[in-house]
ROGU-377120 format. One record per residue (C-alpha): x negated, y negated, z; residue number from 1; residue in three letters. Coordinates in nm, 2 decimals, decimal comma, padded with zeros to 4 digits. Example, Ala and Ser with C-alpha at 12.3 -4.5 7.8 and 13.67 -1.06 7.14 Angstrom:
<sites>
<east -01,23	north 00,45	up 00,78	i 1	aa ALA>
<east -01,37	north 00,11	up 00,71	i 2	aa SER>
</sites>
This chain:
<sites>
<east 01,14	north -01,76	up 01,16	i 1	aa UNK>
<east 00,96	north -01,46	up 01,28	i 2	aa UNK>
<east 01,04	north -01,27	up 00,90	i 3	aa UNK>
<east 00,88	north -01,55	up 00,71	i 4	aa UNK>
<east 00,59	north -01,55	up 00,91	i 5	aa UNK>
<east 00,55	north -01,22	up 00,86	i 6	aa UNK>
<east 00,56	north -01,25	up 00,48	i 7	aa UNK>
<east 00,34	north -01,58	up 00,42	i 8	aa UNK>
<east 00,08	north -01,46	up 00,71	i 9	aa UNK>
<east 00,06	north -01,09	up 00,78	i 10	aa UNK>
<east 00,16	north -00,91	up 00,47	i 11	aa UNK>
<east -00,17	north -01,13	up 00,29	i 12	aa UNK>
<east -00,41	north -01,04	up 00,53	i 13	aa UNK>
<east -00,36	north -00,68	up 00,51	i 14	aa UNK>
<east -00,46	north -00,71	up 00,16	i 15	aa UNK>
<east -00,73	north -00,95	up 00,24	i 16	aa UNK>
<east -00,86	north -00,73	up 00,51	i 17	aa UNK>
<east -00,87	north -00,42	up 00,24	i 18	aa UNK>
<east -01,02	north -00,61	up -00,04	i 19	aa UNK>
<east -01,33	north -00,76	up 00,20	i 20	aa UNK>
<east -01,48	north -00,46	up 00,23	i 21	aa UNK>
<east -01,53	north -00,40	up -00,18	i 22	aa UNK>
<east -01,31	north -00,08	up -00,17	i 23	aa UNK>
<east -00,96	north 00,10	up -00,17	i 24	aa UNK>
<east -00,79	north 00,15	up 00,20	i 25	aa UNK>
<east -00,90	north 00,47	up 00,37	i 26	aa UNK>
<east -00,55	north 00,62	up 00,33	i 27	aa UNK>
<east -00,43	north 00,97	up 00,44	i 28	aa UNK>
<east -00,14	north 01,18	up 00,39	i 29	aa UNK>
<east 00,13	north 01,04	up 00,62	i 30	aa UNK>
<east 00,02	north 00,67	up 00,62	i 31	aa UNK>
<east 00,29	north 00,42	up 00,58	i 32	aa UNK>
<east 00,24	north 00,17	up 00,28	i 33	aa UNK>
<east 00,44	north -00,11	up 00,09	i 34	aa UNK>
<east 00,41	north -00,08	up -00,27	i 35	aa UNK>
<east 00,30	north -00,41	up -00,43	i 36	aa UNK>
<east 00,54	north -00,52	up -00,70	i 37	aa UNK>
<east 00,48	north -00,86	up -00,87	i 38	aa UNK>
<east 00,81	north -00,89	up -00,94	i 39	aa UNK>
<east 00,95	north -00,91	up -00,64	i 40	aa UNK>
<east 00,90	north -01,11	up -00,36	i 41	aa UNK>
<east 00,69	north -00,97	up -00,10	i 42	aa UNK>
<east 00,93	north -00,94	up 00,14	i 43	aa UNK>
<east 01,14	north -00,68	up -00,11	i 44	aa UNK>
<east 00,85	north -00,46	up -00,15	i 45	aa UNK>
<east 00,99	north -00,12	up -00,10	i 46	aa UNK>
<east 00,83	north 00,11	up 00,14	i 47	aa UNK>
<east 00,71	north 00,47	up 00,15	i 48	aa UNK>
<east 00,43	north 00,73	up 00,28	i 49	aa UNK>
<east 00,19	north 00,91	up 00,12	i 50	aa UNK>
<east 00,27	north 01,23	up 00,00	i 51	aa UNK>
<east -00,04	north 01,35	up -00,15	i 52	aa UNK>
<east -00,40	north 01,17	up -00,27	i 53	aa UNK>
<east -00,57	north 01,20	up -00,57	i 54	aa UNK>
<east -00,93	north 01,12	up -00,58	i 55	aa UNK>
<east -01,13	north 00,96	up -00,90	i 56	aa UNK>
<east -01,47	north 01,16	up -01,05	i 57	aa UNK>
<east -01,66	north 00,94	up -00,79	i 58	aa UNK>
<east -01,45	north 01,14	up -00,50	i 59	aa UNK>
<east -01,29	north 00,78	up -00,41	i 60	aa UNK>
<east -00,91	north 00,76	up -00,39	i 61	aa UNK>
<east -00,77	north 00,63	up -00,69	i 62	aa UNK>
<east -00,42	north 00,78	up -00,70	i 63	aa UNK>
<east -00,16	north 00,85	up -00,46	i 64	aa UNK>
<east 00,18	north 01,01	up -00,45	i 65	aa UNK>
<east 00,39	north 00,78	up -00,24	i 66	aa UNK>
<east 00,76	north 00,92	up -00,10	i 67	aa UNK>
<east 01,02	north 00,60	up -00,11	i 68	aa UNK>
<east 01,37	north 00,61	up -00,04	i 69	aa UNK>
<east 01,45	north 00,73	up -00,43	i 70	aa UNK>
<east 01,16	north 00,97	up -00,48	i 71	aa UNK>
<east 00,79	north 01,06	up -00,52	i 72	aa UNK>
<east 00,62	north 00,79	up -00,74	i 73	aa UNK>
<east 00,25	north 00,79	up -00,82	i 74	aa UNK>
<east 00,06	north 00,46	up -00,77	i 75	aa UNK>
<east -00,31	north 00,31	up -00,76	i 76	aa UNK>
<east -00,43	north 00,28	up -00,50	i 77	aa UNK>
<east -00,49	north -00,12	up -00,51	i 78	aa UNK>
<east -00,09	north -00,16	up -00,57	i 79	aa UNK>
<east -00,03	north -00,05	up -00,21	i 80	aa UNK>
<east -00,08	north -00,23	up 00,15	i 81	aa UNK>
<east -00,13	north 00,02	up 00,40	i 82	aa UNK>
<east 00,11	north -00,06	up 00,73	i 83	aa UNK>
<east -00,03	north -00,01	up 01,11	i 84	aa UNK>
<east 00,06	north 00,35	up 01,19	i 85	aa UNK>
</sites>
């Protein structure tokens, strides 16, 4: 009960909450994220934490290296939903 909750109410929100404000979460090296797959139910998203940012020409973050439990992937920065720290 609690898990599916979770996953139809909470995991949306954090998205919503980061695309209100018109820009990419204000992520640091160290942050815990769930990397957005839309192949996989939401629930399955695998998790990691930020290994290194790379900001866009406009100094915004664009880019991040993410550390998951089989390596270092790179992802934009609107495929991931930052967790509560």
């Amino acid at each position: 009960m609690f898990w599916q909750r979770w996953v139809k109410e909470y995991l949306p929100e954090l998205q919503n909450r980061r695309e209100a404000h018109g820009q990419g979460p204000d992520l640091q090296v160290g942050d815990p994220v769930l990397i957005a797959d839309s192949q996989l139910p939401r629930n399955t998203w695998p998790r990691g934490r930020i290994e290194n940012i790379y900001p866009g020409a406009d100094g915004q973050i664009r880019t991040v290296e993410v550390r998951t439990a089989n390596g270092l992937i790179k992802r934009p920065t609107r495929k991931l939903v930052p967790l509560p720290k």
